[in-house]
N, C-alpha and C positions, 0 to 999 in steps of 0.2 A: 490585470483583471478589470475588467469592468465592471461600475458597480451601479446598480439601479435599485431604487423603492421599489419593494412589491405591493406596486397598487393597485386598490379595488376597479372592479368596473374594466377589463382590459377587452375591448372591443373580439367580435368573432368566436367560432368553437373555439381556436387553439386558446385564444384570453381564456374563454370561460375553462379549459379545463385546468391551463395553469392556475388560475387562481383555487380551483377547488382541492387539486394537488396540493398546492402552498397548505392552506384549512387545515385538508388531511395531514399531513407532516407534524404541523403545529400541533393538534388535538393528539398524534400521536405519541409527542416526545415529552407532553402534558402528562398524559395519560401514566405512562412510562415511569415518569418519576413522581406522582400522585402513592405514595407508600401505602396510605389507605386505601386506594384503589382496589376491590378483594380481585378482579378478574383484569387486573393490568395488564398482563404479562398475554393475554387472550387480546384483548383488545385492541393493545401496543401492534401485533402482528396483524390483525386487520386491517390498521387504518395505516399502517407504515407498506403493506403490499397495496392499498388503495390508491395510496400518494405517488405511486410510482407507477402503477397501472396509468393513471390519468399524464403522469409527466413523462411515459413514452410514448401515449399515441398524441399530445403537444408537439414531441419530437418528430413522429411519423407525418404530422400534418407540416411541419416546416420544413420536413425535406421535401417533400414529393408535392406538395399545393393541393394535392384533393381530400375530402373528405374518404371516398373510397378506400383510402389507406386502414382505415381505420378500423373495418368491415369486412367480415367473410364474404364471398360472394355469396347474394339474396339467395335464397332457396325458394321455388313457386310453393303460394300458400303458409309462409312461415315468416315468423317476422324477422326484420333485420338483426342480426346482432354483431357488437364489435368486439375486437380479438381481445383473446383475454391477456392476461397479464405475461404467459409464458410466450406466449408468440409474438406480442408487441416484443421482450427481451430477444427472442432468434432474430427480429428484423433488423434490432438495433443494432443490437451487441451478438453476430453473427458468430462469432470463435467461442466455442463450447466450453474452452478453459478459461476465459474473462474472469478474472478473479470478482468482481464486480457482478456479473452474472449469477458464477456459481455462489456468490453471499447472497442474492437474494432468490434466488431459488429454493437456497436452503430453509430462509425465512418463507418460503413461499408454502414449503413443504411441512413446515411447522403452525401457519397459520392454517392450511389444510385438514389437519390433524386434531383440529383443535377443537374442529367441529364436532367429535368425538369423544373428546377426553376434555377433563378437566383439569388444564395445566396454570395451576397458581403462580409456582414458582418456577426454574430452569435452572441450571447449573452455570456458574461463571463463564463458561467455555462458550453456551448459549447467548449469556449477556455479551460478550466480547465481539459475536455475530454479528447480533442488533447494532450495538455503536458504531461497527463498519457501515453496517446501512445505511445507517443513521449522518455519518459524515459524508459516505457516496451519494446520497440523494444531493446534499448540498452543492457540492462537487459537482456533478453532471447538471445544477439546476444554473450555477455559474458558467460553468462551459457552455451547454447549450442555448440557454437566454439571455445572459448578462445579468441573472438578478438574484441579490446577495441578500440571506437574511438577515441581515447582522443588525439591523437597525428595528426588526421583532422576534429575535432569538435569540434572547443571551446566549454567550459561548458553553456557559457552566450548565447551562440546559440540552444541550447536546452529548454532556458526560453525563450517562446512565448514572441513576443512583441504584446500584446495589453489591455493591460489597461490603455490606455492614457488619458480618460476622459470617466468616468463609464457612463455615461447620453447617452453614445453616443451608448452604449451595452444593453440599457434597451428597451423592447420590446414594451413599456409604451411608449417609446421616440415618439412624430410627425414626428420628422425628419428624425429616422430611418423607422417608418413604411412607410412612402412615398416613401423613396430611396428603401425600399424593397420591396412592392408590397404586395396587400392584400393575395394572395397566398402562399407567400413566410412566410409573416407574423404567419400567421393560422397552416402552417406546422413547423415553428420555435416552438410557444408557445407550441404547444401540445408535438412537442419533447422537450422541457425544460421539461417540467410537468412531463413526464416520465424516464428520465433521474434524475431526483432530487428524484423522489419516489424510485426509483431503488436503485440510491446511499445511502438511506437511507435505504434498506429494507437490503440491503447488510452490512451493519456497517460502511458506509463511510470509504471503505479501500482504499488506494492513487492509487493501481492498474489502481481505476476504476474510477477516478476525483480527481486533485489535484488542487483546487481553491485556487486564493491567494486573503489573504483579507490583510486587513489596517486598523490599531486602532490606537487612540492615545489616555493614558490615562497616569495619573500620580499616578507614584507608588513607594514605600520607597524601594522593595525589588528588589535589581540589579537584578536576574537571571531571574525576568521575562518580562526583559526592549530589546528591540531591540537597542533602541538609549539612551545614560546614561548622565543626568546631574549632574556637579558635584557641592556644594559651594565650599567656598574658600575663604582667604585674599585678592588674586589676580585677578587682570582682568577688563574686564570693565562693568559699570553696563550698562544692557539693559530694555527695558522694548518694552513692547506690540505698534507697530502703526499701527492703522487703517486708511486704506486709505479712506476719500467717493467718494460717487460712484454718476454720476450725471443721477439723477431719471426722467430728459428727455430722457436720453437714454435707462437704463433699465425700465422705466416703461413708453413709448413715448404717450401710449393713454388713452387716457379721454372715457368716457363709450359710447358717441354719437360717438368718434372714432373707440372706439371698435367693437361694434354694427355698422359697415359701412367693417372695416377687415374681421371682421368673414361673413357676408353676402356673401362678394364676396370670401370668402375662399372657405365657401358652392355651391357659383354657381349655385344657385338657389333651391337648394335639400330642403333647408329650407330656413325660412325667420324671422328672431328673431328681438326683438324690447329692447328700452331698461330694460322694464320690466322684460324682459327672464333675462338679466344678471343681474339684481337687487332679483331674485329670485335663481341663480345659486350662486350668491355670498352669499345667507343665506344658501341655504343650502349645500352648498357644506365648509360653514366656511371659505370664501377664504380670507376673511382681515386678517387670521393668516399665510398667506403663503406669506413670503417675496416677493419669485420668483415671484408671480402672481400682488399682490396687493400694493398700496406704498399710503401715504398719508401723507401730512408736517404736524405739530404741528401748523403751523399758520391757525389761525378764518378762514374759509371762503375757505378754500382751495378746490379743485376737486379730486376728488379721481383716483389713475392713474392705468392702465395696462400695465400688459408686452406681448410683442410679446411671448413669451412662455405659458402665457396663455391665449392668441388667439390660437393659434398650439392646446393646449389643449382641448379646447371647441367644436373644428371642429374634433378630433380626436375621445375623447369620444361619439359625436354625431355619425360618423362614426361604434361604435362599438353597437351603442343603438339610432338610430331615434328616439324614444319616453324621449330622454336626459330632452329636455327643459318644454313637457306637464311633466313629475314626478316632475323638480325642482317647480313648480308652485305649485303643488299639498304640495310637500312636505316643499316649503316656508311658508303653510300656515298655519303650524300647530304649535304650541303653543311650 
């Protein structure tokens, strides 16, 4: 690989547009991982389809030596304009299935959308998008030019920051569907849906989504350990402590409690009694869900809820009005 400074001032359109490419990229992967940023995620998709708009027709000008490349044919009476970001990619990246293509398509189609909606946050599947982009840009900026960011983009600035807390990227969540709006919401899932099916019909190549997961499991065989324990004579022994957790607080409501949250969560759309959740907890199996449900070992005790699932109840209702008539129906069957 060849590796060159991206320096300022590089003579001609193709310099000036590589360099404003280069700009854009930077300002986007800034942008990107700026957590305060409140319209990051809007932003990130502008100027990451911007940087590559300018770093195809760069590319269209070094194949072909004219400017004309870069341009529809003039129309009489209207002024010139150059191709936009979809058609610079057909000329380049001709093959429809480019995994590299259809990643920033996708991106292309999301900053589109965006003009629209108010998309704060995205679900991990989204972010795993971007970081493909985010390393293809680099990628085709070395292939095609020789020139390597490495000496003004740290590598650890290339790795997206957002997996802080996976609950908070789940489309499933209350709390993000509320901060996002049932619009926003409806056009996220359906594009997860199709973005997953894609990556899968494609052979899940990193082009085109590079998700990061997280396991932990215990295994005798080092080379397929992330993080290696060792034994030993030496050292100090450790062992396992569990903190507890006080189940006033994650579980603060009793079911005539609950049944009073969720009512006025509803706002009057419904109106549930405690029966409804005494048939939503059969049939939904919810005494096996920590998160939701808590109840002490001592005789005579009350059974508690969590504020999360409250969020839950008002959500799923949300996505299905007929939530609480089905658990009734379906509490009663054997």
């Amino acid at each position: 690989m060849v590796r060159s400074k991206a320096k300022r001032g590089r003579p001609g359109l193709k310099g000036r547009l590589l360099e404003k490419s280069i700009e854009a990229y930077i300002l986007a992967l800034e942008t990107i991982n700026r957590l305060s940023a409140k319209y990051r995620v809007e932003t990130f998709a502008y100027l990451i389809c911007n940087a590559w708009e300018l770093l195809l027709k760069a590319k269209l000008l070094s194949d072909t030596g004219t400017k004309k490349s870069i341009y529809y044919k003039k129309q009489r009476g209207s002024p010139r304009r150059s191709l936009s970001l979809r058609d610079c990619l057909k000329r380049i990246l001709p093959n429809e299935n480019d995994s590299t293509r259809r990643n920033l398509e996708y991106v292309a189609d999301l900053r589109d959308e965006s003009v629209h909606l108010v998309i704060s946050q995205v679900p991990r599947d989204v972010m795993a998008l971007f970081l493909a982009c985010v390393l293809n840009y680099h990628k085709r900026l070395v292939e095609w030019f020789g020139i390597s960011l490495s000496d003004r983009v740290p590598v650890g600035m290339m790795t997206l920051v957002y997996d802080l807390s996976p609950e908070q990227f789940d489309l499933e969540d209350p709390v993000l569907r509320r901060s996002l709006g049932r619009d926003a919401v409806n056009y996220l899932s359906k594009f997860q849906a199709e973005l997953n099916e894609e990556f899968a019909q494609l052979g899940k190549p990193s082009e085109f989504s590079i998700p990061v997961d997280y396991g932990l499991v215990l295994d005798k065989k080092v080379g397929k350990a992330d993080i290696v324990l060792t034994a030993g004579t030496t050292g100090t022994m450790t062992r396992v402590v569990e903190v507890p957790k006080d189940p006033g607080k994650t579980h603060p409501f009793r079911q005539t409690e609950l049944v009073d949250a969720v009512n006025a969560a509803l706002g009057g759309a419904a109106v549930i009694n405690r029966y409804d959740i005494q048939c939503i907890v059969k049939a939904f199996d919810v005494k096996k869900r920590s998160t939701f449900f808590h109840k002490t070992s001592v005789k005579g005790s009350p059974s508690q809820y969590s504020q999360e699932f409250a969020d839950w109840l008002v959500a799923e209702y949300e996505k299905d009005n007929q939530l609480f008539a089905k658990a009734r129906v379906k509490a009663k069957k054997p």
